[in-house]
N, C-alpha and C positions, 0 to 999 in steps of 0.2 A: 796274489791270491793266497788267502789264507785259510788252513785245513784243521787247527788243534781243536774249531768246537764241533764239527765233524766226525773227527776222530773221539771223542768225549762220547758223545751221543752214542756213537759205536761201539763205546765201549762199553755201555750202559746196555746196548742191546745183547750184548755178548753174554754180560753177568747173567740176564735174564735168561735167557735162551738154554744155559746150562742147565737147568732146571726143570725144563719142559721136555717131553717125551719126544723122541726125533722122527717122523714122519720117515715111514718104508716105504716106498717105491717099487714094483711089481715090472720092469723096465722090459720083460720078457712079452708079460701080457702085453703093452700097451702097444711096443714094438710091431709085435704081433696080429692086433688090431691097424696099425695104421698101413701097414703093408695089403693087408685083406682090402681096406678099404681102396688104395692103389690099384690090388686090381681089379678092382670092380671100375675104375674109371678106365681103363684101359681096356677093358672091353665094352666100352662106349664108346670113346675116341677116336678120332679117324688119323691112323699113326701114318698116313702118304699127306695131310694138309699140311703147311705150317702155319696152325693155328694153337697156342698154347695155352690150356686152363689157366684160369686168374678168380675166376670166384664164381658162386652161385645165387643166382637170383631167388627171391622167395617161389617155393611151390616147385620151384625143379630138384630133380635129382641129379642132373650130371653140370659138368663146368661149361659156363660160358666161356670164348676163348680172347686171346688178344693175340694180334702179330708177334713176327718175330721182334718188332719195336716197342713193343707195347715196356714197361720200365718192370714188368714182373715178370719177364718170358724166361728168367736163367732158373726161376724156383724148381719150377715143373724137372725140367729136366735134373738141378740140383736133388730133387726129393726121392727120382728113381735112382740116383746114386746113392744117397743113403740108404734105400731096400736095399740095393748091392752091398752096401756095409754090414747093414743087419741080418741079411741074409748068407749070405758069401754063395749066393745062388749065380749062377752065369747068364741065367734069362735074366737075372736084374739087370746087369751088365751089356747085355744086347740093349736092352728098352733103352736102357740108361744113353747109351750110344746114338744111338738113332734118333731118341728127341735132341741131345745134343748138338749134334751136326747139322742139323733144322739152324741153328744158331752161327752159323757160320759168315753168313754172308754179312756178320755185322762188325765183321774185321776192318770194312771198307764202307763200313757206313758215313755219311754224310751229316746228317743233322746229329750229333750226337751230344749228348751229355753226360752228369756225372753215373749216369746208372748201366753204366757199360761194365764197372763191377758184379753189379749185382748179376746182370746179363751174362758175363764172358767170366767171371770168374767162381759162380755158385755152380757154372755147366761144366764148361773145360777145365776150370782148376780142381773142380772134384774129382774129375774124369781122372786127370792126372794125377792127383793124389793116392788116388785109390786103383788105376793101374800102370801105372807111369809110362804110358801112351805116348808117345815125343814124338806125334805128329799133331797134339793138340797143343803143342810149346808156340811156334812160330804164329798158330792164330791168336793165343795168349799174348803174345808181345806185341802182335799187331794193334791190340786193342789197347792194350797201353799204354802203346805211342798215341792213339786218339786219345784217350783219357788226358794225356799228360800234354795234349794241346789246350787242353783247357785251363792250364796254369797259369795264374798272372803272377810273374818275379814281385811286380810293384806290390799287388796287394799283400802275394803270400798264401792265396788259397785256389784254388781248382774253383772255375765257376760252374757252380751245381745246373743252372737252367740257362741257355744261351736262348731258350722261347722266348723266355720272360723277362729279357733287357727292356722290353716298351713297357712293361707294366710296372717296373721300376725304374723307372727314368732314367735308364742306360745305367744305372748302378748295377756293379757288379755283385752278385748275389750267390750266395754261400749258405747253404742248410743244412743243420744237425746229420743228417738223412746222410750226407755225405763221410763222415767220418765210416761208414763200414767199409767204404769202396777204398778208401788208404791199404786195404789188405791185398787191393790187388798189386798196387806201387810197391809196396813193400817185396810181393812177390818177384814182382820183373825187375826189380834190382838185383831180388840175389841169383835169378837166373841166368841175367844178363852181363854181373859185375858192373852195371851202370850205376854209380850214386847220386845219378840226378833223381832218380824216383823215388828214393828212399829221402833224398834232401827235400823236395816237395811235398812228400807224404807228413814228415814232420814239422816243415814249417806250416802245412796246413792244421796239423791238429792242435799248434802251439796257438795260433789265430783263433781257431775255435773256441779252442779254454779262454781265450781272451774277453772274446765278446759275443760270445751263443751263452755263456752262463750268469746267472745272476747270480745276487750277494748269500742270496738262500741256497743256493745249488741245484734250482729249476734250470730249463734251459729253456732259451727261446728257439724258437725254429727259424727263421731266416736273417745272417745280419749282411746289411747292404754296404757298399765300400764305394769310392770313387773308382771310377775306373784310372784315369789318368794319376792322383797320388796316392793310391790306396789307403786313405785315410777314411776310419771308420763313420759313418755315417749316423745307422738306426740298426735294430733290429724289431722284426716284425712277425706275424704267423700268417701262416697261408693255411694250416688245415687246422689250428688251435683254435679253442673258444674266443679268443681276442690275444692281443698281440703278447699281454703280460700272464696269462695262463702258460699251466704246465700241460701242454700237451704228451699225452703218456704214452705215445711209441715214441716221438720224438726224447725224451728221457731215456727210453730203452732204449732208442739207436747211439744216441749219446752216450750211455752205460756200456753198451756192447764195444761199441768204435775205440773211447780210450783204452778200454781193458788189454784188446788184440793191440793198439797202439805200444801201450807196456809191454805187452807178448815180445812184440817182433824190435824193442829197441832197450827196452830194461829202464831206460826212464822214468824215474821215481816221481817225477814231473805228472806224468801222464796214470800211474798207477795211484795216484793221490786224488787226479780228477774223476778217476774210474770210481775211488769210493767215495768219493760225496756225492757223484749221481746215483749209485747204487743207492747208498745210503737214504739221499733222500727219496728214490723211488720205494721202498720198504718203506719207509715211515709212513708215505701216505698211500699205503696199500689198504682198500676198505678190506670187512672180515673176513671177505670169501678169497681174496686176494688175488682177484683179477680187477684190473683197473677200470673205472669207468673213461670212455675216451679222451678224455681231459680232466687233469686230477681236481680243474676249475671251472668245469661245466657248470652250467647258472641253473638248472634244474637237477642236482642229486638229490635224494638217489634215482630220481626218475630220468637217468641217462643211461643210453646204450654202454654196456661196457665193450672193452678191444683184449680178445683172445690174444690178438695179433701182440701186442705191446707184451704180454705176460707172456708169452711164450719165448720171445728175442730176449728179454731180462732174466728170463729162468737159463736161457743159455750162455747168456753172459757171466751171471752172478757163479755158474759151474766155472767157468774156465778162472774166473777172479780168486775161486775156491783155490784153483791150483797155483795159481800166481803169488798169492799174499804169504809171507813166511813163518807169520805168527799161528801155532796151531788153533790155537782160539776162534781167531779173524778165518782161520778155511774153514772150520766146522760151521761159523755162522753163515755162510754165505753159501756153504753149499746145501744147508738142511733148507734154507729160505726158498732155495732155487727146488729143490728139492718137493716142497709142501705147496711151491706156486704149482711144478708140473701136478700133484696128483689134485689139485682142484681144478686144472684143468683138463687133467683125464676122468674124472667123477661128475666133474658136471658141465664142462662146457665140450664136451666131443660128441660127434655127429649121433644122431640117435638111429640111424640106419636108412632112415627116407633120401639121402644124399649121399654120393660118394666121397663126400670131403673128409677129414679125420676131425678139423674141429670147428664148431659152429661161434657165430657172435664175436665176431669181429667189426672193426669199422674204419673203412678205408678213410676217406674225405668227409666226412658230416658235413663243411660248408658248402660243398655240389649240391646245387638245387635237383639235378637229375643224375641219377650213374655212381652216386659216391658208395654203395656199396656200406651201406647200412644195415651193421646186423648182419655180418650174411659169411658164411666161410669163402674163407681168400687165402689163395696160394701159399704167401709168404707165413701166415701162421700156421699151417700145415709144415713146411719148413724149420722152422726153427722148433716147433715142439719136438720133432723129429731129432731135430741133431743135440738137442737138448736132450731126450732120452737116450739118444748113442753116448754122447758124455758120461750121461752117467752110469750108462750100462760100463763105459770103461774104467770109471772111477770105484763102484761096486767092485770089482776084479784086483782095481790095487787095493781096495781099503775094507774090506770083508767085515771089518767089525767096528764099522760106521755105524749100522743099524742096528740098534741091541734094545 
């Protein structure tokens, strides 16, 4: 794979950029607001159910919920640990706690798949991050070891959906979607000292950059492999406008996943793949610069845009900021990430009829029922969020950013 006209491009965007006025961020306020809106859903809630907010339907104010299985139940609890961040309040840290441990019993879950990251590592790994709790460790490794049964040596990747073997003809099936959940592998190795998780986590993202990206540096969303030689198949989309569209969370999760990829291995491999999805997510950002749900939807601009997608890349593009070594390359990437969060705090955050922080997202557009069209959904409440703590901590080291 090859990165120099990527890097050209980028450079190109860099020249420019220096010259433009750099968007300030208010990361106080917006904090602020999304924590307010937290608990107004919290005292809606019924915190004795295990039933976990996932998104709101048109006309309502409070969250629809999904099981503890549901593939978005670690958000909810993940988001009351970030008020505990923001806040450094103790009630946050109770709530935080107790939706948590609603999440427990999926140490020993049965049907599982790749989203036991998102699940066990957004809840109990923040939990632990942020109070180093180590009696949330052994459920954390529990889930790992599931995860890490999902591993195929032959193919080389972790199968994302073991549902969905009949619908792909027992090929084994791999989605973009999957590169965030390597952050959980990466974790249970070093906690463990085990370098099988860390070896899997890597050969999985090396497969990915392989054949999830195309010659342009979209990505596709699902590539399918034999099961018995692991020999690549097709790739395909399951929630993209058709198979050769750029689906624009799918980019973000692809953007977000290499980035922490680099993080946790230093691999210049992986920190190369981070900016050509970057990159090319930026380039085909419309003016407002939140994406519409596929950058190749057949009717723009009369397509729902995805909060959600712009919110994961505005947290990505921060942490890329601190990664890349060129002072240049962090200031573009963080002013970018920067200018997505306040278009999304200015015009796509909940107008107060709802308890969600930010509206106009879109789950699935090709569900004929349920796909959560348009409507605020967990995971973009999520990431704006830890996108704003980013950069509340980068503010702190870098005071004369904004001038």
């Amino acid at each position: 794979m090859k990165y120099f006209p990527v890097l050209l491009i980028s450079a190109f965007f860099l020249l420019a950029s220096c010259t433009e006025k750099r968007t300030c961020l208010d990361t106080e306020t917006w904090l602020d607001f999304s924590v307010a809106q937290m608990s107004q859903a919290l005292e809606i809630l019924d915190a004795d159910q295990a039933q976990i907010p996932r998104s709101i339907p048109p006309g309502e104010r409070g969250w629809s919920t999904t099981g503890i299985h549901g593939w978005t139940s670690g958000f909810w609890p993940g988001l009351l640990w970030h008020a505990y961040e923001a806040t450094d309040d103790d009630q946050w840290r109770e709530h935080a706690h107790h939706w948590t441990m609603k999440l427990e019993p999926l140490r020993r879950w049965e049907r599982i798949n790749h989203d036991l990251g998102f699940m066990l590592h957004n809840s109990f790994g923040n939990g632990l991050r942020l109070t180093g709790n180590e009696d949330y460790v052994p459920i954390l490794i529990d889930g790992a070891d599931l995860l890490m049964s999902l591993y195929n040596p032959t193919v080389g990747t972790i199968m994302s959906w073991p549902f969905a073997l009949e619908r792909y003809d027992g090929r084994h099936n791999t989605i973009i979607d999957n590169m965030i959940n390597l952050e959980y592998l990466f974790w249970a190795s070093n906690a463990t000292g085990d370098p099988s998780y860390r070896e899997a986590a890597i050969n999985h993202a090396r497969k990915t950059a392989r054949y999830t990206i195309r010659p342009d540096s979209s990505t596709y969303h699902v590539a399918l492999f034999n099961m018995e030689t692991g020999e690549f198949e097709e790739a395909v989309t399951h929630q993209g406008a058709h198979d050769q569209s750029m689906w624009a969370r799918g980019q973000a999760w692809g953007t977000y996943g290499f980035t922490m990829a680099y993080r946790e291995t230093g691999l210049d491999e992986f920190k190369d793949t981070a900016r050509m999805l970057a990159d090319k997510f930026i380039r085909e950002l419309p003016d407002d610069l939140v994406p519409f749900w596929d950058f190749d939807a057949p009717n723009i601009p009369d397509e729902e845009r995805d909060a959600s997608a712009a919110a994961i890349a505005a947290s990505a593009l921060l942490e890329l900021s601190e990664l890349v070594t060129d002072t240049a390359d962090r200031e573009f990437y963080r002013e970018k990430a920067v200018s997505i969060l306040d278009a999304l705090a200015k015009n796509y955050r909940s107008d107060g009829s709802n308890v969600a922080i930010l509206w106009h997202s879109v789950g699935n557009r090709n569900r004929a029922e349920g796909g959560e069209v348009d409507e605020p959904i967990i995971y973009a409440d999520y990431y704006f969020v830890e996108a704003l703590l980013r950069e509340r901590a980068l503010q702190k080291r870098f005071p004369d950013f904004c001038r």
